[in-house]
C-alpha positions in Angstrom: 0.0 0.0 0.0 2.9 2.6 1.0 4.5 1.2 -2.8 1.2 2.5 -4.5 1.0 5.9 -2.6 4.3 6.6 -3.3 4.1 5.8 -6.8 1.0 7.7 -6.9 2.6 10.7 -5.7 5.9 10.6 -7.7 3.7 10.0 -10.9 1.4 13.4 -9.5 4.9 15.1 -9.3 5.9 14.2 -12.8 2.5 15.1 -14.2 2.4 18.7 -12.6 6.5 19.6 -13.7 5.5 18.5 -17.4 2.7 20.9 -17.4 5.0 23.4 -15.9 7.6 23.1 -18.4 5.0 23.1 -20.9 3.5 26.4 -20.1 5.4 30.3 -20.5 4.1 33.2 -19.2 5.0 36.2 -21.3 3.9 39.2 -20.4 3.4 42.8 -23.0 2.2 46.4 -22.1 -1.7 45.5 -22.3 -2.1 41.9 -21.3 0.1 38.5 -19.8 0.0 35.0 -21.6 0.1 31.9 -20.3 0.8 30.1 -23.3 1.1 26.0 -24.1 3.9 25.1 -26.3 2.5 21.9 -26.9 -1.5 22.9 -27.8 0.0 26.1 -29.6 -2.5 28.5 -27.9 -2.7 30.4 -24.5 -4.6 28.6 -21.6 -4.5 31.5 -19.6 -4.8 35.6 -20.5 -5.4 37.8 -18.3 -5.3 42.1 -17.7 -7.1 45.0 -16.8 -9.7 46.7 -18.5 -10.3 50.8 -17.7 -12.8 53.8 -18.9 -9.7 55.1 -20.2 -8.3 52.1 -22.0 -11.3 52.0 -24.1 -13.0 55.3 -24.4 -10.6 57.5 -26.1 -11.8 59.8 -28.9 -8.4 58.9 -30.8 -8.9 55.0 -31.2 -6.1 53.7 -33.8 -8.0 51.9 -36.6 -7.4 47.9 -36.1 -4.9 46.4 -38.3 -4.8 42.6 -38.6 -0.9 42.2 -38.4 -0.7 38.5 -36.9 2.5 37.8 -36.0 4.8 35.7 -33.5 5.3 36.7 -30.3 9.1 37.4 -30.3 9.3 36.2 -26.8 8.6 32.9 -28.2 9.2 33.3 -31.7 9.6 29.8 -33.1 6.1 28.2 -30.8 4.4 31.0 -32.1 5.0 31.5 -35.7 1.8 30.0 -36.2 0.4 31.8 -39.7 0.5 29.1 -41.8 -1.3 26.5 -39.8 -4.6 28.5 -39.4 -4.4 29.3 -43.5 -8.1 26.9 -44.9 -8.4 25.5 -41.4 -11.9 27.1 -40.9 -11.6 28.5 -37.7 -10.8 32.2 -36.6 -7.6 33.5 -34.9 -9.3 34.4 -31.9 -8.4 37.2 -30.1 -8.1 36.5 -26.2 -7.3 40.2 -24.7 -9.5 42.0 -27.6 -7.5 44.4 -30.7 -10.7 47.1 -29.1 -9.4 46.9 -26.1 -5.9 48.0 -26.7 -6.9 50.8 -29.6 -6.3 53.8 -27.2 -2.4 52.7 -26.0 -0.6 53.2 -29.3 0.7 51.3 -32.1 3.0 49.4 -29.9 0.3 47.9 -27.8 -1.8 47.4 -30.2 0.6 45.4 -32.4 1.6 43.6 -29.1 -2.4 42.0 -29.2 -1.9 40.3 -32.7 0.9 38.2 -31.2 -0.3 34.5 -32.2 0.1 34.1 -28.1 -3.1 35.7 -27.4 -5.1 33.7 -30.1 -6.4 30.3 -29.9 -8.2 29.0 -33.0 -12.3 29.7 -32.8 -14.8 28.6 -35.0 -16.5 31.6 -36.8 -19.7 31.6 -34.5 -17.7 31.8 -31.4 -15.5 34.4 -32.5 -17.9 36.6 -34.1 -20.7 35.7 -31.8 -21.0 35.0 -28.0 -17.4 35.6 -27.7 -17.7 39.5 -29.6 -20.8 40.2 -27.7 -19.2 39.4 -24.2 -16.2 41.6 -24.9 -18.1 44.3 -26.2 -19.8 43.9 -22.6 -17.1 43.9 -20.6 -16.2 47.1 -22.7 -19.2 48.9 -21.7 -19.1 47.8 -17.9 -15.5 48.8 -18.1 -16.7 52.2 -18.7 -19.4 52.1 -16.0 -17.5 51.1 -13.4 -14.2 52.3 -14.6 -11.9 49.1 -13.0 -12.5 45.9 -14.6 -10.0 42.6 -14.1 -10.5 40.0 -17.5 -8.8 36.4 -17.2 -9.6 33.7 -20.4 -8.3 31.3 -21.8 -9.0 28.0 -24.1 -8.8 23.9 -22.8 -9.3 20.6 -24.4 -7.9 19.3 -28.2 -11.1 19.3 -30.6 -9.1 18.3 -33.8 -5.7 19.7 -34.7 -4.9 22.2 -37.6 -1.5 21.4 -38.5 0.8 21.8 -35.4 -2.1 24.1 -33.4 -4.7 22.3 -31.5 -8.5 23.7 -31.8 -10.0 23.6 -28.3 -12.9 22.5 -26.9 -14.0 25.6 -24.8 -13.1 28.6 -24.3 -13.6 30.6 -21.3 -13.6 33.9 -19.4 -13.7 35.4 -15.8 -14.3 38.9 -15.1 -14.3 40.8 -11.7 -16.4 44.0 -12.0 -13.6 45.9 -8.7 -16.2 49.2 -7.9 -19.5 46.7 -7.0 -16.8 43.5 -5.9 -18.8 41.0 -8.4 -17.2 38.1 -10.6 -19.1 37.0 -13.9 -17.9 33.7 -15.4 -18.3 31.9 -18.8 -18.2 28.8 -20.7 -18.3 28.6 -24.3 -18.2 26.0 -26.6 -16.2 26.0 -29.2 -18.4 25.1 -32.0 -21.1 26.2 -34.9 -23.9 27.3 -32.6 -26.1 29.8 -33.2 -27.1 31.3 -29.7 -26.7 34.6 -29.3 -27.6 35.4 -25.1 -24.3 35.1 -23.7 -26.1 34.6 -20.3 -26.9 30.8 -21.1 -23.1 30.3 -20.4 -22.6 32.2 -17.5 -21.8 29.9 -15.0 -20.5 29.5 -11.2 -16.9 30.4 -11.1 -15.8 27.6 -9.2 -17.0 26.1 -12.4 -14.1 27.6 -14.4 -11.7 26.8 -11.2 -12.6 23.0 -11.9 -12.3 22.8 -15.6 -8.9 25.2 -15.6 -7.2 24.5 -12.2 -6.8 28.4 -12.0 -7.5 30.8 -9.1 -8.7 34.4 -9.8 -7.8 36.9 -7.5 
């Protein structure tokens, strides 16, 4: 018995160092990736969100420059693999979001280590619609904390895996609330983002992260 918890615990051990060694956090002006070498997109993305980060009258006009992150250049020189894959490069910290911090910043977004691969419905659907809403609660309540991220391997496109879900936090600071989602990644048509919200120890299980 003391053989089976020991082995047990060395294979835990060994299990949690090759996700560790796995993983990179790299972090830019506007957001921090944690970011799987092996799946090819970020499990983890997390900043903050302020009136002033997205309100400005002098918003630069979005460019889609997709590039590698030059943190991790050769992981994430991922163009060619989402080229006829049918799926989106899916923007974790939004290109809106980071329109009123400068070229720099906003260049910084289009690293392929904030996108994981979404199918078009996600992307352009529930997922646009809750980031346009953290957007306008950002500038109601001025100090808003966003962590998402992507899990599970639905099919691979080329070397990048396509997840299963995709998920986001938020923590509304002025009012102390959390709002969590669940998404998955697929075709549907449902537009009310509030079918997905979910408890956020919900998002705790399926990612093994702690927001705070």
């Amino acid at each position: 018995m003391k053989r089976l918890q020991i082995l047990v615990a060395i294979l835990f051990a060994l299990t949690v160092n090759a996700k560790a060694q796995d993983t990179v956090t790299l972090k830019h002006t506007g957001y921090t990736t944690t970011y799987s070498k092996s799946l090819h997109y970020p499990v983890l993305v997390q900043w903050w969100d302020y009136k002033a980060r997205v309100s400005c009258k002098d918003q630069l006009p979005r460019k889609d420059a997709f590039a590698p992150d030059p943190l991790l250049p050769a992981e994430t020189n991922l163009a060619k693999d989402y080229v006829g894959s049918g799926t989106d490069r899916g923007h974790m910290c939004p290109a809106a979001d980071n329109e009123c911090d400068g070229a720099k910043v906003l260049a910084e977004c289009f690293y392929f280590s904030n996108m994981a691969p979404q199918v078009h419905n996600l992307n352009a659907g529930l997922w646009k619609t809750l980031e346009t809403e953290t957007r306008d609660l950002s500038i109601k309540y001025d100090s808003i904390h966003v962590w998402c991220g992507s899990v599970g391997v639905a099919r691979k496109i080329r070397t990048t895996s396509v997840p299963t879900k995709c998920w986001k936090v938020i923590y509304i600071k002025k009012i102390n609330e959390y709002r969590a989602y669940i998404f998955d990644n697929t075709e549907s048509k449902e537009k009310d983002i509030n079918k997905f919200k979910v408890d956020i120890n919900e998002v705790k299980k399926l990612t093994g992260f702690i927001f705070n």
